[in-house]
N, C-alpha and C positions, 0 to 999 in steps of 0.2 A: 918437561919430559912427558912422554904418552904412558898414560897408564898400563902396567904391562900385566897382562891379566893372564900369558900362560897358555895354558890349553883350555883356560876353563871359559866356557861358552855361557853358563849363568851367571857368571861375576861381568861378563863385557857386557850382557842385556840387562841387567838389572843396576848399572853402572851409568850404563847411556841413557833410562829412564830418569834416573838423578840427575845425570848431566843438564837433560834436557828443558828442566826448570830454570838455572843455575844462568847468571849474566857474566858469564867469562866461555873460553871457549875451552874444553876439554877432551884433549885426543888419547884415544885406543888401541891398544894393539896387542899380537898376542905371538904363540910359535905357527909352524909353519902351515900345521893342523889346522889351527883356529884361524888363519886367513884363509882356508877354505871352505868353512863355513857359513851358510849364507844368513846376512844380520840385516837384510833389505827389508823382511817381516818386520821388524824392531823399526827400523829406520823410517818405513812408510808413516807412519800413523803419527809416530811421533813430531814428522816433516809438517803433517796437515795439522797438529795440535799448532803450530806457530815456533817450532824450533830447525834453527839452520843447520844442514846438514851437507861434511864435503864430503864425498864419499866414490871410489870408483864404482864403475858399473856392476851392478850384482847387488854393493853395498857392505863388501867384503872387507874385513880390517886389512892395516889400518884405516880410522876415519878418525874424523873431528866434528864434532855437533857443541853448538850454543844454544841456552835458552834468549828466548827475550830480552831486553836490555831496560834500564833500571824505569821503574814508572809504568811497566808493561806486564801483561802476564800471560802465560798459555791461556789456546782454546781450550774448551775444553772436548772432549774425544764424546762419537756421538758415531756409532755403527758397529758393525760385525767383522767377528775380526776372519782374517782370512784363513787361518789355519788353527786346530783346537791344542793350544800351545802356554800352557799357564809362564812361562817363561816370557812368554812377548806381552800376557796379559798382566804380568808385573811389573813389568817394564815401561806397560802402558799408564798401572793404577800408580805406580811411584811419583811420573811426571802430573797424573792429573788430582793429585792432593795440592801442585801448584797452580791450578788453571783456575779463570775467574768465572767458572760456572760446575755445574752437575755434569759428572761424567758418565756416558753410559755404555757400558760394553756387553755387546750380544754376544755369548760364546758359543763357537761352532761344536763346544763337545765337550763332554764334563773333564774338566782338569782341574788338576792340584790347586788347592783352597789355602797353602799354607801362608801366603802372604794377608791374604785377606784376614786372618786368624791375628794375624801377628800384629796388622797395623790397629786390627780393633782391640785388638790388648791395651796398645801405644794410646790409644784416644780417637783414634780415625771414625769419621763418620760413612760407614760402607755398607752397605743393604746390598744380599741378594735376594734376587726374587728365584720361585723356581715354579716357572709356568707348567701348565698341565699336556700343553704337548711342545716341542724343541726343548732347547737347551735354557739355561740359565740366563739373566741379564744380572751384572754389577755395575750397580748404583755408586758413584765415588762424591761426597759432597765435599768441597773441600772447606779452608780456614777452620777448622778443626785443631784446639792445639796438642800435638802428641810430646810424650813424657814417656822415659826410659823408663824399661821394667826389667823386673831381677825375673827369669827363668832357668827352670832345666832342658837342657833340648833333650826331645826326646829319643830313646834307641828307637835308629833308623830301622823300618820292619826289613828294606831289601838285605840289609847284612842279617837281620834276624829270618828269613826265609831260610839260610842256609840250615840251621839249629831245628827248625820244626822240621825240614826235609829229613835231616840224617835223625831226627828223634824218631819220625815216623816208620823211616826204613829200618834201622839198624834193632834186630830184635833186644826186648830186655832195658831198653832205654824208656829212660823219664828225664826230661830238661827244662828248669825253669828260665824266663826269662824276665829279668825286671825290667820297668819301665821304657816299654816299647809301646811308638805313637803308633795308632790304631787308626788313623784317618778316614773315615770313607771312602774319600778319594782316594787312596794308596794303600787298602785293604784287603783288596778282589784276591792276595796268595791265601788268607785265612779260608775266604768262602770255595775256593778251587780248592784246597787240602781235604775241609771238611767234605767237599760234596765227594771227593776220592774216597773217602773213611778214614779220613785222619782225625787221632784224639786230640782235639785242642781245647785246653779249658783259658778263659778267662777270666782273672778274677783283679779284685781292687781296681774296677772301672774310676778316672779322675781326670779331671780337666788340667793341663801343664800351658799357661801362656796363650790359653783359645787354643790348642792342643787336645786332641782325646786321647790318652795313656792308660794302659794295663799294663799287669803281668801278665804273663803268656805261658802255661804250663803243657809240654807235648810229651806223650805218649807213646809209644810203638804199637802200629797196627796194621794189620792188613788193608792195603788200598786196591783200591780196583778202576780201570779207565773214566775217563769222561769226558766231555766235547766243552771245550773253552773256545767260545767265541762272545763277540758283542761287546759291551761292556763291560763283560771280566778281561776280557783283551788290555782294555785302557785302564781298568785299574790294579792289571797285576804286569804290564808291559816288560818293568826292568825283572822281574822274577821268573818270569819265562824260561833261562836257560835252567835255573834248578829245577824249578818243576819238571824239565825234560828229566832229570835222576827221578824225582817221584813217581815217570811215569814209567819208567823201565823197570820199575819196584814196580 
């Protein structure tokens, strides 16, 4: 039976990356949502590492993709990818921990680093580099052997966005929050808050699983406008609609 992943669009790319090592053949599918969203990104790269892919045009589920067959193994992935989408870029680094070379991915834009974190926890051998002008390249070496590890995930900052907003606005308020991941990559609501005049303290900075985690203590305060673009765009993207209440505060 096809794996039925729902509505959720990171469990089918990050699924089809696994697959796409694996010597049997593995089909996808999802609700009516998730077939129309487009998994061609995923499916390309994966195609040229050496895994077979059926797939209608577009590349829309359902599909079915195999890896190589027993005695064979992925190429390994060597260019840029087309869209700055840590989702397909996982999807890529999953499959190339099975390939028989160094994998290298040029990312078209800084994204989410959480996989990278996690498999270097696991044992994975992954180097980024971070050149002085574009973006990032991930280095993937594979035959690395990974080993389960005990973590805590940490509190997601976009559910915690909503707690520093109404801390901010609502006068007379103080809210702590524990243990909420602080990522760089998925930051930019902290530095948008403060640079409004919002009180946020930090404290008990600690590493969770290659993970960065604080507590998070907010304040009530007066805020005042300010222009988000660029970079705080991509890394406060899913926090956007609340900050729209911060901004009407």
């Amino acid at each position: 039976a096809p794996l039925a992943c729902g509505n959720r669009g990171t469990s089918m790319r990050l699924l089809t990356g696994i697959a796409a090592g694996r010597d049997f053949v593995t089909r996808l599918d999802g609700d009516a949502s998730l077939r129309t969203r487009p998994m061609d990104r995923v499916l390309r790269p994966l195609a040229a590492m050496g895994a077979t892919v059926d797939a209608r045009d577009g590349g829309s589920a359902p599909f079915a993709i195999r890896g190589p067959q027993a005695g064979s193994s992925l190429r390994p992935f060597r260019g840029r990818m087309e869209v700055a989408s840590a989702q397909v870029k996982s999807a890529i680094m999953l499959a190339a921990i099975e390939a028989d070379g160094i994998s290298l991915i040029d990312e078209a834009g800084h994204t989410r680093d959480h996989t990278e974190n996690m498999l270097s926890a696991m044992g994975a051998d992954i180097r980024r580099t971070a050149p002085s002008t574009g973006f990032p390249t991930v280095e993937i070496h594979p035959g690395a052997e990974l080993h389960p590890v005990d973590l805590t995930v940490p509190g997601d900052i976009s559910s915690a966005a909503f707690w520093l907003v109404a801390g901010s606005v609502v006068p007379g308020s103080e809210i702590h929050l524990r243990g909420v991941g602080i990522n760089p990559t998925r930051s930019g609501v902290l530095d948008i808050l403060r640079a409004m005049g919002a009180d946020i303290e930090v404290q008990e900075e600690r590493s969770v699983g290659g993970e960065p985690v604080a507590d998070l203590v907010v304040r009530s305060a007066p805020l005042h406008g300010i222009t988000i673009d660029g970079d705080l765009v991509v890394r406060a993207v899913d926090e956007l609609p609340v900050l729209a209440v911060s901004a009407a505060a």
